[in-house]
C-alpha positions in Angstrom: 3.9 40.7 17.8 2.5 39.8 14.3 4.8 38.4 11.6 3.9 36.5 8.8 5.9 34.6 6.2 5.1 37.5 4.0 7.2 40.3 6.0 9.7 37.3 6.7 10.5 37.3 2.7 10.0 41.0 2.7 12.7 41.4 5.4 15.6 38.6 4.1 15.0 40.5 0.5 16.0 43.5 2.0 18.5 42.3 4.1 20.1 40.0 1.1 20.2 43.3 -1.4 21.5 45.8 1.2 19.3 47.7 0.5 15.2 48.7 0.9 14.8 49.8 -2.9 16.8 46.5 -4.2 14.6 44.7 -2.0 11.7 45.8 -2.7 12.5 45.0 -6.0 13.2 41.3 -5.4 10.1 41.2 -3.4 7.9 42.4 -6.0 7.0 45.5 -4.5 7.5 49.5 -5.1 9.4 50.8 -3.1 6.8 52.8 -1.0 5.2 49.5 -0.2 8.2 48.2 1.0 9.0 50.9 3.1 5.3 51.0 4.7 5.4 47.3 5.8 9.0 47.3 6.8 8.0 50.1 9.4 4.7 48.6 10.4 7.0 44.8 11.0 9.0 47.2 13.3 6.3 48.6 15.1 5.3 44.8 15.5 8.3 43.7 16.9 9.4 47.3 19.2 12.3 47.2 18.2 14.8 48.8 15.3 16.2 46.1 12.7 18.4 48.0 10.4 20.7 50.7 10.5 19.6 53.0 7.3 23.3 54.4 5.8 23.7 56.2 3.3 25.0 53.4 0.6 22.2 51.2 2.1 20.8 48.9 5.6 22.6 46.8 7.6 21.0 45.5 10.2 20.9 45.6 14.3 21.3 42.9 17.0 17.7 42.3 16.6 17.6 42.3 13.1 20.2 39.7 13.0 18.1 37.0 15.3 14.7 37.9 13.2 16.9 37.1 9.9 18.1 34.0 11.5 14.6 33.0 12.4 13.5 34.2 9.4 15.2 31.9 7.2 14.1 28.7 9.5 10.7 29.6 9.1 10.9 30.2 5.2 13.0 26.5 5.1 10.6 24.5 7.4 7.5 26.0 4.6 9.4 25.0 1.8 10.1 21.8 3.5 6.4 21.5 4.4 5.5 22.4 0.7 7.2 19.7 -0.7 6.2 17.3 2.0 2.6 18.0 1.0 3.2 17.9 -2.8 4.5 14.1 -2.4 1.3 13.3 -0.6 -0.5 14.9 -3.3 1.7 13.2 -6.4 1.7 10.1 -4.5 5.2 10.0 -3.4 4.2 9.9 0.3 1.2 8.0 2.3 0.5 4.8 3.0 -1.6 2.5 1.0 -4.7 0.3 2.3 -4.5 -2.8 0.2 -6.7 -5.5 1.0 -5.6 -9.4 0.1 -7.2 -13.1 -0.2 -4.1 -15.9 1.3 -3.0 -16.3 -2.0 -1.9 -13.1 -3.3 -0.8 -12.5 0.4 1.7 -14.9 0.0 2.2 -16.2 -3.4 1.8 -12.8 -5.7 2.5 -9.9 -3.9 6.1 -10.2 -2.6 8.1 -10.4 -5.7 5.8 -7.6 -7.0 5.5 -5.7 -4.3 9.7 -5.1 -3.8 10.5 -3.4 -7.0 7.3 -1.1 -6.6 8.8 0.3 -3.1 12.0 0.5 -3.8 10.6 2.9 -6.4 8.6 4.4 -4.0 10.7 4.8 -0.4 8.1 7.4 1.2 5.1 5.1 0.5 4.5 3.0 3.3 1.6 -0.3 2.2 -0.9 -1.7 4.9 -2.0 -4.9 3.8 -4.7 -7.2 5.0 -5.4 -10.8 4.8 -9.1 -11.1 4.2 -11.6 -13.8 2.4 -12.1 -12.5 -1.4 -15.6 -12.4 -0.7 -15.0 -9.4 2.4 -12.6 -7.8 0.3 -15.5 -7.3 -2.3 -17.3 -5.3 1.1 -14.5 -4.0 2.5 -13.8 -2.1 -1.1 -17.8 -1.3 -2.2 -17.8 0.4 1.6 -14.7 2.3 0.9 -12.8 1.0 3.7 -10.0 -0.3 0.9 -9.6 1.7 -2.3 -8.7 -2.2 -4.4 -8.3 -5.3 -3.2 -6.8 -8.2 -4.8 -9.4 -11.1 -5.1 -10.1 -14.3 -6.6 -12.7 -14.2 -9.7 -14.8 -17.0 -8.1 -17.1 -14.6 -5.7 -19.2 -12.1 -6.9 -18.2 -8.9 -7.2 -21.4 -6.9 -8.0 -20.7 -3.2 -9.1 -17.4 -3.1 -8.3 -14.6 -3.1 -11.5 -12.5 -6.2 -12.1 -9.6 -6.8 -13.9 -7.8 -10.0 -14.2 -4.1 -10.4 -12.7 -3.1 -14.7 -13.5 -4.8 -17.7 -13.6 -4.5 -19.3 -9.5 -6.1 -22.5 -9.3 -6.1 -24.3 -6.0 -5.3 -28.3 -6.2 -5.2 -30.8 -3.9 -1.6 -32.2 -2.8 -1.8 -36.1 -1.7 1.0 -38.0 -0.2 2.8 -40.1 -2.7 1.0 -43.4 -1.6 -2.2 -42.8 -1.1 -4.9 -44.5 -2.6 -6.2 -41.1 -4.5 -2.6 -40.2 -5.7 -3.1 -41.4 -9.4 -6.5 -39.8 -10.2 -6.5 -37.2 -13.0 -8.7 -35.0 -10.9 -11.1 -35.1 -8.4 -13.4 -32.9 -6.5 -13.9 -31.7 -2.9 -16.7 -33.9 -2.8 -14.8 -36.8 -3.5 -12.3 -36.6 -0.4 -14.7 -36.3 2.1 -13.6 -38.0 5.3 -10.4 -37.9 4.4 -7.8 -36.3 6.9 -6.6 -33.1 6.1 -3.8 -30.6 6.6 -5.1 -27.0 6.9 -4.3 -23.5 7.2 -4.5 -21.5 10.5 -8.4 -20.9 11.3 -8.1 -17.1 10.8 -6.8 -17.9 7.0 -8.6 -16.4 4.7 -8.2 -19.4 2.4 -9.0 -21.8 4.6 -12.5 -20.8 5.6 -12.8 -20.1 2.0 -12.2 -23.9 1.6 -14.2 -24.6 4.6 -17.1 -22.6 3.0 -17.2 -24.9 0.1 -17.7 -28.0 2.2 -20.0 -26.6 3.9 -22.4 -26.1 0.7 -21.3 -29.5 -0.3 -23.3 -30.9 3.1 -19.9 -32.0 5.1 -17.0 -30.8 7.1 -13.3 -30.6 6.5 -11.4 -32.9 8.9 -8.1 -31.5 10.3 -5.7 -33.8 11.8 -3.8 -30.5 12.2 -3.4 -27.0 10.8 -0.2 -25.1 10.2 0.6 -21.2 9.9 1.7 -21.4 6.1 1.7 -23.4 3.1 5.2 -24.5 3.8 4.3 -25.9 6.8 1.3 -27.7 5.2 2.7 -28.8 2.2 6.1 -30.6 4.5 3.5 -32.5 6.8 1.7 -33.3 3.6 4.8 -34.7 2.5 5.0 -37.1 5.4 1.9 -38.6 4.8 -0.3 -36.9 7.5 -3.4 -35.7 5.4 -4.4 -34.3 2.3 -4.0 -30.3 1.8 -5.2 -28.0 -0.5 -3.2 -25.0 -1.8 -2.7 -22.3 -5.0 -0.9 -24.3 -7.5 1.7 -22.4 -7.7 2.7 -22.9 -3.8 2.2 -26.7 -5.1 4.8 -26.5 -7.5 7.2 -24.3 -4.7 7.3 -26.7 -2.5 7.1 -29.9 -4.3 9.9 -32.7 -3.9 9.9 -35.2 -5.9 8.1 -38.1 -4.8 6.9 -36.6 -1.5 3.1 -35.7 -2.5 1.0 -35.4 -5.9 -0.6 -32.7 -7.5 -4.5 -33.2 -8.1 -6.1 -30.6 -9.9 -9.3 -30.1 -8.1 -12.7 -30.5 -10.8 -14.3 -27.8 -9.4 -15.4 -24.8 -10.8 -14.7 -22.5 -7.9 -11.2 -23.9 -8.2 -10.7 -23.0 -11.5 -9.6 -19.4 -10.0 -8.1 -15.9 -11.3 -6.4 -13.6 -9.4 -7.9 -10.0 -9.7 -7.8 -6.7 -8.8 -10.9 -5.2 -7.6 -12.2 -1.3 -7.3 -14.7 0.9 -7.5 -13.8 3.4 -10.4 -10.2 3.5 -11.7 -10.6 6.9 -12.3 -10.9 7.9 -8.6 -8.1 5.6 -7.4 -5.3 8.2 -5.8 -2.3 8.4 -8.0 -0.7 6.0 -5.6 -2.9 3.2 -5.6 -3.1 3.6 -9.8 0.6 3.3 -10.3 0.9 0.2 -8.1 -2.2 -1.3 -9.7 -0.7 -0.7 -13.3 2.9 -2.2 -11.8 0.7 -5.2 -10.7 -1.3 -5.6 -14.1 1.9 -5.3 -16.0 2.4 -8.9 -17.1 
């Protein structure tokens, strides 16, 4: 048996007028047309569907289950149709999105909520990754944008700026470097420190940067998140560092001071990062506008 959607439509058009001429009408079709593929959709099935009467068709037992099954299939490909049309409009799919600590935890929440709720079929996978590896993970297509900070290089890739994030340093209230004006990394070398987990992105960012400046970062321990960090900070067990905005967060008074960190590589802006806005999905291009939006 060989039925395609076609002679499904054919046959509920018929069946819906009452008739084969009315039918054919509604299917677009003259009326010898219609007649020819309703006999060759009987000859498929081997079986009589209607009854023809003289005031019209009505049709058989069998015609009755092919209309019922008839009308599924037509549903499920309308169902299907639209289905594919969100994916196409961007209504549908899921997002790769790749993220330094930062906007991780600091940016993207608050913007990220109003976007989905707008958006209930779009699903977003994000990733924690150094801003430098986002930069790779983008320019080898395995993330269509990434959100980045502007301190690595981001060679051909398209940047535009999202807010200023500078990272300072946080120092319990009585320690002997709580009153500087500003200091760099250099300066607190040897001093104990209160770091991120090891898989951070930040972290071996900061790690990175020590590194260049010929010493290690010493960790008395390391915490999952900056509120960790910044409460054990608070109780005097080592220096952190941390986006100044989670320094602000989680400040209480009198607990730790806020040290802007001299710098240049702390002097950071958060950024979006992509190969050619013009060959972002539709997706992707709306949430990047909703994030640019100030």
């Amino acid at each position: 048996m060989r039925l395609d959607l076609a002679d499904c439509r054919l046959f509920l058009c018929i069946v819906d007028a009452g008739s084969i001429t009315q039918g054919a009408q509604r299917a677009n079709l003259t009326l010898a047309s219609a007649s020819e593929r309703l006999r060759s959709i009987e000859d498929a099935v081997g079986v009589k569907l209607l009854e023809r009467r003289p005031r019209g068709v009505v049709t058989t037992e069998a015609g009755d289950a092919l209309v019922h099954h008839a009308r599924l299939m037509l549903q499920q490909q309308a169902l299907l149709k639209d289905e594919l049309e969100d994916f196409v409009s961007g209504r549908r799919g899921t997002l790769r999105l790749h993220a330094n600590t930062a906007a991780l935890t600091e940016f993207l929440p608050e913007k990220l909520a109003p976007w989905l709720a707008r958006n209930p079929r779009v699903n977003v996978e994000l990733r924690e990754r150094a801003s430098a590896d986002i930069v790779k993970a983008v320019e080898a297509g395995l993330a269509e944008a990434g959100l980045i900070s502007d301190a690595v290089e981001t060679r051909a890739l398209q940047v535009r700026p999202v807010e200023p994030h500078p990272l300072v340093l946080i120092i319990p209230a009585g320690h002997a470097l709580a009153s500087a004006a500003s200091l760099a990394l250099s300066d607190v070398q040897g001093e104990p420190f209160v770091g991120l987990a090891p898989d951070s992105a930040l972290q071996e960012h900061l790690n990175g940067h020590a590194r260049r400046a010929g010493f290690e970062l010493s960790y008395r321990v390391r915490m999952k998140d900056f509120r960790g960090l910044c409460e054990l900070v608070s109780h005097g067990v080592g220096l952190g560092i941390v986006p100044e905005r989670v320094a602000w967060r989680h400040h209480r008074e009198g607990t730790y001071r806020r040290v802007p960190l001299s710098d240049a590589w702390a002097q950071r802006r958060l950024c979006v990062c992509f190969q050619d806005w013009e060959r972002l999905s539709a997706p992707v291009r709306d949430l990047l506008e909703h994030l640019l939006a100030v």
